[in-house]
Structure formats: C-alpha cells, structure tokens
N, C-alpha and C positions, 0 to 999 in steps of 0.2 A: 504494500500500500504506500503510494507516497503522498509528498505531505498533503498537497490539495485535497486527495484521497479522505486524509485523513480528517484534516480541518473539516473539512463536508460531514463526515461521519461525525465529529464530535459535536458540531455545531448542533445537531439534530437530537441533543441529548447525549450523555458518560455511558446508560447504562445499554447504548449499542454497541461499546466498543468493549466495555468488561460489566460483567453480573457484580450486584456488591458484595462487598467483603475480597476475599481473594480466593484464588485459584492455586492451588499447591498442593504438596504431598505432604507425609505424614513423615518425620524422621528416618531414616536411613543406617544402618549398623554400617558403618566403614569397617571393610574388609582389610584393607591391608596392608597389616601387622602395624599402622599409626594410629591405634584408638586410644591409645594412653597419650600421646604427644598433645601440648596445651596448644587450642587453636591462636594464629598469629590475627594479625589484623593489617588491612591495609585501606587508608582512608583517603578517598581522593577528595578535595573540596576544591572546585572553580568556582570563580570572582565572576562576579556580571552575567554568568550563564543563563541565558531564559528557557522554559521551558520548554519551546520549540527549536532550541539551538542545536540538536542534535539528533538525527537520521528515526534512529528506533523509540523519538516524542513526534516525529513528523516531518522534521526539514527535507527536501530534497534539494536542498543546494549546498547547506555545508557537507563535508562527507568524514564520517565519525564510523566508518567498519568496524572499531577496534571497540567502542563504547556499544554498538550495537549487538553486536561477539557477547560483550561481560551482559546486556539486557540478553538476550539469548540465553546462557549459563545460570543466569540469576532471577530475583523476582524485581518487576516493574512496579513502580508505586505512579498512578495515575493522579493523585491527590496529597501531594507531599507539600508543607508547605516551608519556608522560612521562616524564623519567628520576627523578623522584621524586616521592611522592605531596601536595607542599606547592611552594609560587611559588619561591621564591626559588633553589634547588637546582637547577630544572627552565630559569629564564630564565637562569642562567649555562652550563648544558649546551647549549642553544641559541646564545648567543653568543660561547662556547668551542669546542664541539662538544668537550669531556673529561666523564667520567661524574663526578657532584659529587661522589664518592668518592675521584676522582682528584685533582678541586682541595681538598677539604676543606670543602667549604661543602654539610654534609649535611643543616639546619636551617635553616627559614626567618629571613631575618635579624632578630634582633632576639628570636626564643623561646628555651628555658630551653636552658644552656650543659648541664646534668645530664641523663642518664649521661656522655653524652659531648661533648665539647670539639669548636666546629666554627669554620672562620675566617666573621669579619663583616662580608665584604665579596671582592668579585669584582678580585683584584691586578692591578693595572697591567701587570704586565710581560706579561700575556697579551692576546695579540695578535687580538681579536677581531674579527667577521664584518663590522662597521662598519670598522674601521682598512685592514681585506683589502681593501674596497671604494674605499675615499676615496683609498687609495695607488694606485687602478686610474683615480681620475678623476672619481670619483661623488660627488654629493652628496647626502647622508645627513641621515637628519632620524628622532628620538626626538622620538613622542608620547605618553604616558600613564604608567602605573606602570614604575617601574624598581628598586627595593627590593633593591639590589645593594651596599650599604655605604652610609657617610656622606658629606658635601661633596667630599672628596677623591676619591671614586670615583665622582663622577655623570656620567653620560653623555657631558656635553663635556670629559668626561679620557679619554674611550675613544671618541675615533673619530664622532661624531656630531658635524656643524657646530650644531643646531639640537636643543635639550633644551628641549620643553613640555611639564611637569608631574609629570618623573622626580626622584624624589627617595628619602629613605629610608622612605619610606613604605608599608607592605603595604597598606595599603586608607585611602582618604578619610575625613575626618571627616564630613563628608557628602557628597550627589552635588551638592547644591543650591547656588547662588551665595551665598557668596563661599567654598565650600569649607574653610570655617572652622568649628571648635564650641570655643569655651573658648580655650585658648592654642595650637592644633591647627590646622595651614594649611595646604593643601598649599605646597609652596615656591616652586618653579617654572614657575607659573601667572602667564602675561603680565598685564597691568593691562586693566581694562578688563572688560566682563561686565556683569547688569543683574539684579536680582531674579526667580528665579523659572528662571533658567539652568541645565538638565542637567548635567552634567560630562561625559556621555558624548558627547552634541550639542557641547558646547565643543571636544574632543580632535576630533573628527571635522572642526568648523569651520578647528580652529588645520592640520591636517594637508593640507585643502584647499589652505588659504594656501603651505604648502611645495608643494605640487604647482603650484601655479600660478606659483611663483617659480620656478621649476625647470626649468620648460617648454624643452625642448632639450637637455637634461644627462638622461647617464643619473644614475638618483636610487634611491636606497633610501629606501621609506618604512616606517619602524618603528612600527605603530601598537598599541601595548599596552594596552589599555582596562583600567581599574579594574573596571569590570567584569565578570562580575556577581558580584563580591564583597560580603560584609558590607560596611556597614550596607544593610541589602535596604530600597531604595527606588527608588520608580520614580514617573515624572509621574502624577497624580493620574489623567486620561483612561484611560490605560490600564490604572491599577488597577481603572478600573470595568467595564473592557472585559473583564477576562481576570477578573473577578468574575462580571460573569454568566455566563461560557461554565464557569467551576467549579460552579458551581452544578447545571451538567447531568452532571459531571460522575462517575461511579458509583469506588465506591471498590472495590478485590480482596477478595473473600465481605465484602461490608462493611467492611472494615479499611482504614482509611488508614496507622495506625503498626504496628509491632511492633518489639518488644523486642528485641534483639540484646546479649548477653556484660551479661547484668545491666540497668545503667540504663540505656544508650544505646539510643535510638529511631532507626530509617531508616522513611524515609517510602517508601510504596508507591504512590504515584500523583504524579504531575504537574500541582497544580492550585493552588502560589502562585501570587495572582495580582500580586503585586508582582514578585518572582523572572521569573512571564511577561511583566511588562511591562518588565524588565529585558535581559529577554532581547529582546525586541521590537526595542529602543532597539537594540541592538546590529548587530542583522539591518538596521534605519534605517543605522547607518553604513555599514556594507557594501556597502548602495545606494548609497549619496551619491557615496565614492570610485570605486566602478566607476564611475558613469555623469560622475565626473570626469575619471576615464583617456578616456574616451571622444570628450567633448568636447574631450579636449585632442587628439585623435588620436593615443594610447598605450595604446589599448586590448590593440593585438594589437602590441606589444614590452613589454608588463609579463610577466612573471612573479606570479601571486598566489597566497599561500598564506594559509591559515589553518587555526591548531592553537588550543589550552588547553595551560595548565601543570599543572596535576593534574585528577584526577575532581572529580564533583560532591559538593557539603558535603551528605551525608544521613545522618548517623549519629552523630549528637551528642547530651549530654544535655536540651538543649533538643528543639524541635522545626527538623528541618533543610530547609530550600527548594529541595530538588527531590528526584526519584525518579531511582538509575541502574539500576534493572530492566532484563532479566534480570541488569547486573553486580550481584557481590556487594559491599556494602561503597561505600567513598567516599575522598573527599578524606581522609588522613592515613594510609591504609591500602595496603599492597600486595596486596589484592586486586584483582581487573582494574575496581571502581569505582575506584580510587582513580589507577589510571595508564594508566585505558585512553582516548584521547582521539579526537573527531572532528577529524580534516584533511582538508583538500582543498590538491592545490595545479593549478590551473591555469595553463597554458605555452604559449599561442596556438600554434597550429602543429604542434605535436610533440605533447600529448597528447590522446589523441583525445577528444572531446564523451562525458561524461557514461561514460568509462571507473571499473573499480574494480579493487581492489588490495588483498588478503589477506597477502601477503608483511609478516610482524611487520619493523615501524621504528620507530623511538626519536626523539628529539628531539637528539640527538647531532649526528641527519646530516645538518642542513639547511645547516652549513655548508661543508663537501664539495660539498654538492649543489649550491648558488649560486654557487661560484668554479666549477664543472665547467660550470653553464649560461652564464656570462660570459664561457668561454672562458678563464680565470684559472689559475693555477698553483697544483698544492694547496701546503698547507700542514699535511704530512702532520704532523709533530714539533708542532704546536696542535694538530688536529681529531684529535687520535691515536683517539680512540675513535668518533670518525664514520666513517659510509661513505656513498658521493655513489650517491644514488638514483636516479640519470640513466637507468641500464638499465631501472631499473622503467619508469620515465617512456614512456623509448621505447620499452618490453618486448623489448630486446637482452639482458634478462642479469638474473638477482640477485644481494644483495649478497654478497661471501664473507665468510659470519659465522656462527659458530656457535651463537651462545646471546647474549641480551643479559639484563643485568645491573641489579639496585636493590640500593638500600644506605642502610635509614634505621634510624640505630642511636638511635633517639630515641621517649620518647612524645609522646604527642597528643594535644589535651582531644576529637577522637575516639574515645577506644578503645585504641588503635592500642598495641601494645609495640613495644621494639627489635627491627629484621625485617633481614633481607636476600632476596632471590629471583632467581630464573635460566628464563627460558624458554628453551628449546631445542628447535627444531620444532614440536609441536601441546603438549608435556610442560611444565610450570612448576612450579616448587619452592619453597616457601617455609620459610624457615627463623625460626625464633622465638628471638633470643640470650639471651633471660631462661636457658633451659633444653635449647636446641639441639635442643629436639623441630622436628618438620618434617612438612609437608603437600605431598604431591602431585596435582596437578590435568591432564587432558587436557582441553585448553580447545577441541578441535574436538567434543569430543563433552559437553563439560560447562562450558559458559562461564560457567555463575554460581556453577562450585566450590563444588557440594557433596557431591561425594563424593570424598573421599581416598583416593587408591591407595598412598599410602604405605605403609600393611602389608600390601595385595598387589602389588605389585609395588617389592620391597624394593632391585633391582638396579639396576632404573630410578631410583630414589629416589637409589640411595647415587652412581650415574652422578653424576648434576645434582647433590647436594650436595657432592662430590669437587672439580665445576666453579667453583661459586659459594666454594669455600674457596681454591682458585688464582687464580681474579679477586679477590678480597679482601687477598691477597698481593704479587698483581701492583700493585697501584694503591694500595696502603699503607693499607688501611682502617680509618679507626679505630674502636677497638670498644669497647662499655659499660666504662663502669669501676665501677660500681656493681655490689651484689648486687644478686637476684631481689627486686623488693618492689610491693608493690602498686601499681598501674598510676597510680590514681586518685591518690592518695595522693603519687607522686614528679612527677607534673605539678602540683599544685597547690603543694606544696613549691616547685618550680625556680618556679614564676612569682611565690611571693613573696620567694625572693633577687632577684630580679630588679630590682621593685620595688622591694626598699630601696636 
C-alpha cells in the first residue's frame, strides 16, 4: 500500500486499517540454548520525525526499507503519542516515565521562560530508565542529542557509563564535520573525524563501537539522532537522488502550501529532498545497528524500539520540510501532527512478525515496559505516570488507563497558543488557556480534526474537560501567567528577553 493508499484508507476511519487493541501472539519459549541470557535493549529516538515520515506509516517518497524491515519483525503502534509537542518535555517523559507536567519541564530547554515558568533541566534526584538499568548490571551507552539541562545534568550524571555527543544542545550547528559554525560545537563529540563526515553516520559509527565493547553484557543502547532536525541538511548524493524523484512528484489540486491561522504555511506533500535525504541517513543507521546485533549474535535477545519526540515541523512561517497529512497541524501543536508519532518496538520471541497495535500509548510507558521485559522491579513512585505495555506486546491485556494527558502552557514560533488536551477512548479535547474555549474531536472517525463536536455534543465535551482540569490538579500544573495577547507578538517578545 503506499502512502496515498494509505492516507485514503485512514482518512475513512483507524479501524479499516487495524481492529482495536492489537494483533499478536502469545509468548514464545526461545529455543536456543539463550533463555537465561538478560535481554539487551536498543532505543532509537529521532528529532522532528512525523508520523508519516516513514514508508511502513505511509510515505512513498522518503525511503526507510531498513525501519520498514524492524515494523515487519516487530509490532506497529498506530496511536502512539508524544507526551509533548516539542524535544525536550517528551525525552524526559521517556526517561522518567512522569508527564513533563508532573516534573515541570513543559518547554523545550532553552525557549522563552513567558507565559509561563518551566525548570531547565531534567533533576538529579530522579531516578531514570538508565540508573534502573546499570543498578540491574547493564551497560549503558548515550549517543546523540540529549538537551536535558547544562554540564551538570549531562548524561554521565544520570546513569549512562558512555555520553557521545549529548549535550545542551537542541539541534547541531551543522550535520557536517567538525560540527562546528562560529563559536557553536557540539560538546561531547570524541576527537577525531575527517572532512566531509555526517553526524548522523558518526552517532551511528560511535554507537557501533559501544556495541562491540559490550559484546557479553547485557547493554542499553541509547541512540538519539539529531536528526532530522533543523539545520535541514543532508549528503549532497542524496539530495540529488530525492530531487529527481520530487520532480515527479504531483502536488494536492496543485497546491503544495496553504495557509493555516493567518501566516503560517503547512506543507501538503512530501517532496524535500534534503529533509528525504535526511530521513534516508536515518533508515542507513537502522540498518547498520540491526545487522550489528546480528553479527554479534544478539539479534534475537535485543529488545528494539523506535519512537520520535514530537510531530513533524510543517507549519511555520517559513516554508516547513515535511507533510503530516491526513494529521492536522505539527511539531509545537497539540493536534495529532504535532504528538502523534511512529513506533515500533520489536521483542524476538514474544511479538509476533509484522503485528499492529491501535490501543493509544504515550511515551510515558516505555519505562515500565523495559524493567517489566528485564524481569526488573517497577519502580512504581518514578514511572508514576507510565504503564508497562507488556500485555499489549503479548496481547494478555490493556493498559488500565483512562485518558492520557498534554500540557503545553507555552507558544510556538509554530502557531501554536497555550493548550492543554485529554484523549479518552476514540474522544480528545483540546482546551485553549488564552480563553478556555475548547474543541472536540473523534479521532476514529475524524483523524485530521476537522470537525468539532464540541457544541454538539456538549456533555461529552464538559466529561473530558472536567478530566483534563483534575489531571492538571493532580500533577501541579502550571498555568499562563500572562493575559490573552497576540500569539505572534508574545513569542517574539520572550525570545528577545532571552537574548539579552
């Protein structure tokens, strides 16, 4: 099916494309002679990724064989979300498993502290998915973006033997060797390197080397790619590769942009070819490492997952590099572009080849879910807001949860106003704190939210907003402190206090 294919089928309603819940087998006895061996882990996390960015969620123009391979092998999550529509929020919710509401880190680190006040960095004393592990015996290895505070909060303060290239940085100065522009470097980048070197090929290179040191040890490998974040650059080859194949490629009745709330443009097709050749590089690492588990014969005791941190960047007043059609909206947004992401996670054994999985999950759960696969002991009082996906996995069970929860009380040089939102079943709510007006959306029958039920079906509405005001309570949320004022106008503001 490709993407068009697809998008048609989805648009028409989720449960043409998978029945609810999931689709999977029941556990498996591994035959051989490795049932004692502790499962390893390998975690892939990409920047900017939207849901449709890659082949086996719909695209036919980027080309991702290697990520469509691991969805093949593994189970697909059709309804995964981020727990916030920007990096930084979303990779401590994952290596907390708390909603970034609950720790306070609602804003990517380092953007405008106005309306509201958010902490700059991921605290010590929590006791994350890396420490859970290393205290279990595993060696742990951080590669790529980590943008979770300053020196004192980098990687090797939290649990991680081996930190290459996490630093406070949202995104590279460039992708290109020496990773430098001006006074600008990444930090944590080993010596060594040569003109004309990827950054994305480097993380993947440095990651290898931990896998091969490792060899015998169960091992977490943390691989976070800068990618495919701003600055959109990609090896020359492939820009020229994914140029011609644009060039065939037709735009919706003509139109490649439209306008969206004023200036901001979302792009309606999929046809950067820097962005695709970005994307490409990525699907390259994906290869590389699987077929290093392999060789190392750890193929079938890893554990692999790969998620994104928010939707894809399509709705900016520039022009934005990629398409999340049918989602609405993007990266800085809590419409489902903005936090609806592709996962897979594959589990030798136990899930079955090329399974899929409708059942909504958050970024929350994944660390539940890897002390539950390890055999490990939760650590219920941290991962308070996760729940361990195990049952999906195995298809014994869903999770008991009633609604999951965002909470970004900030703008966006998206678009984007102060929001919070609540899904609950197929229903989702979005609330606006400028003004507390609210939209309601049924995402199995309307997944690119455009029609609000909010003033027909007023009960349903006030249900879910009743919910999202007691989660807000429960987890100490903090809310705008500013009046209602123009969108534009208070993001450009906050980012020239900033500045001085």
């Amino acid at each position: 099916m490709n993407r068009r294919e697809f998008l048609k089928s989805i648009g028409f309603g989720a449960a043409v494309l998978v029945m609810p819940g999931c689709t999977s087998a029941q556990r498996k006895t591994i035959t051989t002679g490795k049932e004692n061996k502790r499962l390893n882990f390998v975690f892939f996390l990409i920047d900017d990724l939207g849901w449709t960015d890659v082949g086996c969620f719909g695209s036919d123009f980027y080309e991702t064989p290697n990520i469509n391979r691991l969805a093949s092998e593994g189970m697909k999550f059709t309804d995964a979300y981020a727990a916030c529509p920007v990096c930084s929020p979303t990779r401590a919710s994952i290596l907390t498993g708390k909603y970034p509401a609950r720790l306070g880190i609602t804003q990517w680190i380092g953007g405008p502290n106005t309306p509201t006040a958010y902490l700059h960095y991921m605290p010590l004393e929590e006791v994350i998915i890396s420490e859970a592990l290393k205290e279990a015996g595993y060696a742990t290895g951080f590669v790529g973006k980590w943008h979770l505070g300053s020196k004192d909060y980098y990687p090797e303060h939290q649990g991680f033997d081996v930190n290459i290239g996490g630093d406070y940085s949202g995104a590279p100065p460039t992708y290109f060797y020496p990773y430098k522009r001006g006074n600008r470097a990444l930090e944590m980048m080993p010596p060594g390197g040569e003109e004309g070197e990827y950054l994305t090929d480097r993380l993947t290179d440095e990651s290898l080397k931990f896998l091969e040191a490792n060899k015998g040890k169960p091992f977490l490998l943390y691989l976070s790619h800068y990618a495919v974040h701003t600055p959109i650059q990609a090896k020359e080859e492939l820009i020229e590769k994914y140029k011609a194949k644009a060039e065939k490629m037709p735009g919706i009745d003509g139109e490649r942009f439209t306008k969206v709330y004023g200036r901001y443009k979302t792009r309606r097709v999929q046809d950067n070819p820097a962005f695709a050749g970005m994307v490409h590089s990525v699907d390259e690492s994906v290869g590389r490492i699987m077929k290093k588990l392999e060789d190392m014969g750890a193929a079938e005791n890893t554990v692999v997952i790969f998620m994104s941190d928010n939707g894809g960047l399509s709705t900016v007043a520039r022009e934005g590099p990629t398409s999340n059609l049918p989602l609405r909206a993007g990266k800085g947004w809590l419409y489902e572009g903005g936090i609806r992401e592709p996962m897979i996670i594959k589990w030798p054994g136990v899930v079955k080849p090329g399974s899929v999985c409708s059942e909504p999950v958050t970024s929350t759960d994944f660390y539940p879910t890897m002390l539950e696969m390890a055999g490990l002991a939760q650590k219920k009082k941290q991962h308070v807001d996760g729940v361990s996906l195990v049952g999906l996995l195995k298809s014994t069970g869903r999770p008991r949860r009633k609604a999951i929860y965002w909470h970004y009380p900030h703008y966006h040089g998206s678009g984007n106003r102060p929001s919070g939102a609540v899904r609950a079943g197929d229903y989702k709510l979005i609330e606006w704190y400028e003004d507390k007006s609210i939209e309601l959306y049924n995402l199995k029958n309307d997944i690119s939210e455009e029609h609000d039920l909010a003033g027909e079906m007023p009960q349903k509405a006030a249900e879910l907003q009743k919910m999202l005001h007691r989660w807000q309570k429960q987890v100490k949320a903090k809310m705008p402190a500013s009046e209602p004022r123009d969108d534009l106008k208070v993001f450009q503001e906050a980012r020239r206090k900033q500045k001085q």
